[in-house]
C-alpha positions in Angstrom: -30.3 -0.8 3.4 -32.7 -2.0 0.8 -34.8 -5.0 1.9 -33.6 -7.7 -0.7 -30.3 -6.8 0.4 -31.0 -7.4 4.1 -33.1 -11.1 3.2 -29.4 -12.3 2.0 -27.8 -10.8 4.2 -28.5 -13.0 7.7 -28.1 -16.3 5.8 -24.5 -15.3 4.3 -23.2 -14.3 7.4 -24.5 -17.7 9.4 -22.6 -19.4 6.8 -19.5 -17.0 7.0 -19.2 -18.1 10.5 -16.9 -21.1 9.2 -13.3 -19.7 8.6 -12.9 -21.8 5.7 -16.2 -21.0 3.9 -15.7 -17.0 4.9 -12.2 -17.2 3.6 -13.3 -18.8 0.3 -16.3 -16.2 0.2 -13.8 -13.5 0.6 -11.6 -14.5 -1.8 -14.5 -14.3 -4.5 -16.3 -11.0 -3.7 -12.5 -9.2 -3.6 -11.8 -10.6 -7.3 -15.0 -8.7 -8.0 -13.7 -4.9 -9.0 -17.7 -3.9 -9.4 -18.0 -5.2 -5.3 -15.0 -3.9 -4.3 -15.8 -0.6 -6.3 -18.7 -0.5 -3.1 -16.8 -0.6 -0.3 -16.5 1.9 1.5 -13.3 3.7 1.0 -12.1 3.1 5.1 -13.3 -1.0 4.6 -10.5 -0.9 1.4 -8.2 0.9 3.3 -8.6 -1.7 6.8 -8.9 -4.4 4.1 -5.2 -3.7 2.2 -3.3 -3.2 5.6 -4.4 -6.9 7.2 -3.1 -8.0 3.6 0.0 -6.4 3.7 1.3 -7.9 7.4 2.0 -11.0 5.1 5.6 -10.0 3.9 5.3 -11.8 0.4 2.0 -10.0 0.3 3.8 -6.8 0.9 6.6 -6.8 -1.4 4.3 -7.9 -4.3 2.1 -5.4 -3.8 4.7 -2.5 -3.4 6.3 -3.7 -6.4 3.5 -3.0 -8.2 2.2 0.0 -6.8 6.2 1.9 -7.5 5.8 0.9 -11.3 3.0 3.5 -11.4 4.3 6.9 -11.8 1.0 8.5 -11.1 1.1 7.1 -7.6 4.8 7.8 -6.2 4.1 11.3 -7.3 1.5 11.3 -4.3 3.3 9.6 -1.8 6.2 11.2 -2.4 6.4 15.1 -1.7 9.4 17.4 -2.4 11.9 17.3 -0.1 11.5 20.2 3.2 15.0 19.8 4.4 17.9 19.7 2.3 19.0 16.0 3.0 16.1 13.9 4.1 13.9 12.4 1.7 10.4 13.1 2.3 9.6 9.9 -0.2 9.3 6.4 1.7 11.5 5.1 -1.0 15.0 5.7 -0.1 16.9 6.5 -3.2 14.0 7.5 -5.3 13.2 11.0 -6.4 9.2 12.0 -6.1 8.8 10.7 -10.1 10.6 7.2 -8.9 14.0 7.9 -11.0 17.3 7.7 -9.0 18.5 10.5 -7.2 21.9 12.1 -7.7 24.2 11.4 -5.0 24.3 13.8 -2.4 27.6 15.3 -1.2 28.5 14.8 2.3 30.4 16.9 4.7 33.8 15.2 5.0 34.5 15.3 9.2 38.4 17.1 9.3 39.2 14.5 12.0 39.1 11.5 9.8 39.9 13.2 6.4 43.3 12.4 5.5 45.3 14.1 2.5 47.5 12.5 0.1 
């Protein structure tokens, strides 16, 4: 750590020690994309999961995130076995389109004819 960076340091982190003021700190740095850019990538990570226990937080977020093609294709893989989606999104092929319906085994104890 460079020594300018350490002489701020110890005077922003006495002052962080208030909630409020570390909250409102917070706040700032993260609208910041060139300090967020160096985080490391595990402080992002810890960071976007403490965000995400809000629920509204959550559902914003994930909304966002399925509108980008780029990333469902990461998250979700092909399927492995025929009938169990390998994507979190139930319902959603690995490129976020609809899947077709999947025929299911009709039990011959149940089925009745007409």
């Amino acid at each position: 750590m460079n020594r300018r960076v350490h002489q701020y340091q110890t005077p922003i982190h006495t002052l962080a020690k208030d909630e409020a003021v570390a909250a409102v700190v917070t706040g700032d740095l993260l609208r910041r994309p060139t300090v967020v850019a160096q985080l490391r990538a595990e402080d992002r990570v810890s960071a976007v999961h403490t965000l995400v226990e809000d629920e509204k937080v959550a559902a914003s977020v994930t909304g966002d995130l399925l509108k980008r093609p780029t990333f469902v294709a990461q998250v979700c893989q092909p399927e492995k076995t025929p009938g169990q989606h390998a994507c979190p999104v139930a319902g959603r092929s690995p490129i976020g389109q609809p899947r077709e319906p999947q025929q299911t085994a009709t039990d011959p104890y149940t089925a009745r004819s007409t």
